[in-house]
N, C-alpha and C positions, 0 to 999 in steps of 0.2 A: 870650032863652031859652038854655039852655045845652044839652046833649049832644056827642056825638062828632061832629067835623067830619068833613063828607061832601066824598070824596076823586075831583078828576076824573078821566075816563077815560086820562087822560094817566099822573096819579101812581099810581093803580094800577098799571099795566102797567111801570112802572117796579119799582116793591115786588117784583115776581113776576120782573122779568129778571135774567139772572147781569148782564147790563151794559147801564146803561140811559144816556144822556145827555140832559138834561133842561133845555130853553133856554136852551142851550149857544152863549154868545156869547167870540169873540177878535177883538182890538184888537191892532194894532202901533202902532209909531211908526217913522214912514219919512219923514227928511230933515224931521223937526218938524212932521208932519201925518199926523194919527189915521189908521187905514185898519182899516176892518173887516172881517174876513178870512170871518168864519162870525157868523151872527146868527140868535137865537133856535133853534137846532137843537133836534130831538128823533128819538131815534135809540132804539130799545130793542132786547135781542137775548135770547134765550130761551136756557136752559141746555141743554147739546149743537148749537143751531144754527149754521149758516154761515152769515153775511150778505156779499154785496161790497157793495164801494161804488165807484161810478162819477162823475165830473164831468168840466162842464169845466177843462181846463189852466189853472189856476194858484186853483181854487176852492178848495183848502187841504185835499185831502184826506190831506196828509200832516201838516199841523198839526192834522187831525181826530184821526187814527190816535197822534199824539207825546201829546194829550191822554189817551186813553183808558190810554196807559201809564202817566200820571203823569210823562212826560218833562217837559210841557207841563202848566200852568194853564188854564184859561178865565178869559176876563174876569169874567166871571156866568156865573151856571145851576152846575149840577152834576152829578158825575159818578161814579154810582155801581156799585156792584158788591154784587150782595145786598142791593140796600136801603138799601145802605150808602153812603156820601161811601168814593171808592176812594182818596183823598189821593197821592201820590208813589209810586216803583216800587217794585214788590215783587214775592215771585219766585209768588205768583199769576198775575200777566201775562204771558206769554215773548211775544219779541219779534223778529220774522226780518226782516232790511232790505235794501232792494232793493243796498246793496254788501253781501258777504258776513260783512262784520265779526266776521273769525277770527282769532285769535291763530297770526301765522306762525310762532312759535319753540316752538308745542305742537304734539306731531302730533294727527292725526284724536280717537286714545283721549282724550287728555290736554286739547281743544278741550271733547271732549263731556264728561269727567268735572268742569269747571271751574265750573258752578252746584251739582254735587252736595257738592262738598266744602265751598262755602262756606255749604250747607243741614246740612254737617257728619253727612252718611249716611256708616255703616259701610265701612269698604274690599269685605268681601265682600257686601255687597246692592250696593254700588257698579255691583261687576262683572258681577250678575246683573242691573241693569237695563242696562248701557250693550250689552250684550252683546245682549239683544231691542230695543235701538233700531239696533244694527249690520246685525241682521239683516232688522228691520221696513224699514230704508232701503236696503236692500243695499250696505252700506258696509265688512261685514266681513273681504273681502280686505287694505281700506285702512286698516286700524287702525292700525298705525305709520308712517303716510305724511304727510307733512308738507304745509299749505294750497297750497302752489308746485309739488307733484309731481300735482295735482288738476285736472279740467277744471272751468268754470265751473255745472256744473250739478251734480257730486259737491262742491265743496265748498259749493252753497246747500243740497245735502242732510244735510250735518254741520252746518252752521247751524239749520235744523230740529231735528235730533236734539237739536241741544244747545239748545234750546229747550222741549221736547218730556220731553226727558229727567228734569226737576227736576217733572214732572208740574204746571204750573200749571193755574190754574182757567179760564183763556183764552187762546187763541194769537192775534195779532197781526199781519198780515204785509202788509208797506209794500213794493208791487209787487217782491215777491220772486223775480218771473221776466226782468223786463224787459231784463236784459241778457245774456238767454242766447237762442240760436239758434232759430227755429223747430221743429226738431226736438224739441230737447232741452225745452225750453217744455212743448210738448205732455207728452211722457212724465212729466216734472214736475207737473203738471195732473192727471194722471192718479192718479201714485204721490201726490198730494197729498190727493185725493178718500177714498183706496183706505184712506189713514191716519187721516184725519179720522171718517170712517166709523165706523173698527176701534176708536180710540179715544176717540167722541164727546165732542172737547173742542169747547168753544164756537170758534167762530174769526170773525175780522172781519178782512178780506180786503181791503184796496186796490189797485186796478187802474186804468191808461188803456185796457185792454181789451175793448171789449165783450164780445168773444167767450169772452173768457177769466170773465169777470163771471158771466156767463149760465152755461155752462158749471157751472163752481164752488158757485153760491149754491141753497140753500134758498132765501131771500130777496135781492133786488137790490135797494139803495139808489141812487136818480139824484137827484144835487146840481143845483143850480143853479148859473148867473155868479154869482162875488165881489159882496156879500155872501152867502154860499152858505148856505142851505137845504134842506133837504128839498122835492124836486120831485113826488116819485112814489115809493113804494114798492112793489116787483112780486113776487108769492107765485110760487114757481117748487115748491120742494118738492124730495123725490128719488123719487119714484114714477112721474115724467114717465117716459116710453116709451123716450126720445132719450138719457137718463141711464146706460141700462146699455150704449151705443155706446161706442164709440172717440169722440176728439174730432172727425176730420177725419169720421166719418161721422152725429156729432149734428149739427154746422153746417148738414149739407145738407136736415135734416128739416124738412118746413114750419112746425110748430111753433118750432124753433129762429127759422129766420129774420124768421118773425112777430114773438118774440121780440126780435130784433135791429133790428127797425125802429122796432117802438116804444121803445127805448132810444136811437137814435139821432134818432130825431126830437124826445123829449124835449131830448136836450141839444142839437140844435141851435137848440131856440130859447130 
């Protein structure tokens, strides 16, 4: 008989996400023997949402996150955006990485203006968006100050902006804190929320943090050991109680830690 093929609950929910991946398998080749890095994944994220994602150390959540930009292929499955096959990069995706990867001979201005001009935007709209992402990150004292005159957390914050800037339809960010101080982390955390929020862009968030994970996410992704998987996916939301705290005083909420147990007990087995 013929009619419209009836679509599962899977491909659905994909058609409706800004970014869906859809049994999403990666293969290497390591010393002449196949190694499967991620097998059958399915991952979907909703337009405006936060998702993190969590695993164990060495589950490929950074060859998840190189995929979703089109840095990376999958073996099979695919990887869409809109409904669509999202194919290679493009400045839809912005992409912030746990090194800062800043051009040190542009300063601050000239870092952030560097996807707008090759989007080939006007010099004076130019100025009047870099101008509100100077001040949305509080960076506008340092606008002609070069990546080297910067501490490690203002220049992941010009990385942002200049991410952020070119207004794409997802943000991306491959443990974008990890190598900054406890302190500075948190307030990062915070001013990261505070933005994402303001600007409801979609974002999908890698972390070896639980705290930071939980923290952060609408929704929490928990990977499994290589071949990685989908373990658990946990609805967090932003309407939770603990969400409108500071960081160090959500941790300590029962809620939170509840939270945090069952993520960790998920990956430790």
């Amino acid at each position: 008989m013929g009619g419209t093929p009836q679509l599962s609950p899977m491909h659905k929910s994909s058609m409706t996400a800004k970014l869906a991946m859809v049994e999403v398998t990666k293969r290497f080749e390591r010393k002449g023997q196949a190694v499967v890095a991620i097998e059958g994944l399915n991952i979907s994220i909703a337009p405006g949402e936060f998702v993190t994602i969590v695993g164990p150390s060495g589950c490929g959540k950074t060859t998840l996150l190189r995929m979703a930009a089109g840095l990376d292929m999958p073996s099979s499955g695919n990887i869409l955006l809109d409904g669509v096959e999202a194919g290679g990069p493009s400045l839809k995706r912005g992409m912030v990485f746990q090194r800062f990867a800043l051009f040190p001979h542009l300063t601050v201005w000239d870092n952030i203006d560097f996807g707008l001009k090759i989007k080939k935007v006007a010099a004076q709209e130019r100025q009047k968006i870099i101008d509100r992402y100077l001040k949305l990150l509080k960076l506008k004292d340092f606008a002609n100050a070069y990546p080297r005159e910067l501490s490690g957390g203002m220049q992941q914050r010009v990385a942002i902006a200049r991410a952020l800037v070119v207004e794409p339809e997802i943000l991306l960010m491959d443990e974008p804190f990890a190598s900054l101080d406890a302190q500075i982390r948190i307030s990062m955390q915070e001013m990261l929320l505070e933005i994402v929020h303001l600007t409801q862009i979609t974002t999908m968030f890698v972390t070896h943090s639980v705290e930071e994970a939980i923290y952060l996410a609408d929704r929490l992704v928990v990977l499994t050991h290589r071949p990685s998987k989908v373990a658990k996916v946990i609805p967090i939301g932003r309407d939770v109680t603990w969400k409108k705290l500071k960081v160090h005083e959500a941790e300590v909420t029962p809620d939170f830690i509840a939270l945090k147990k069952e993520v960790w007990g998920l990956l430790s087995h």
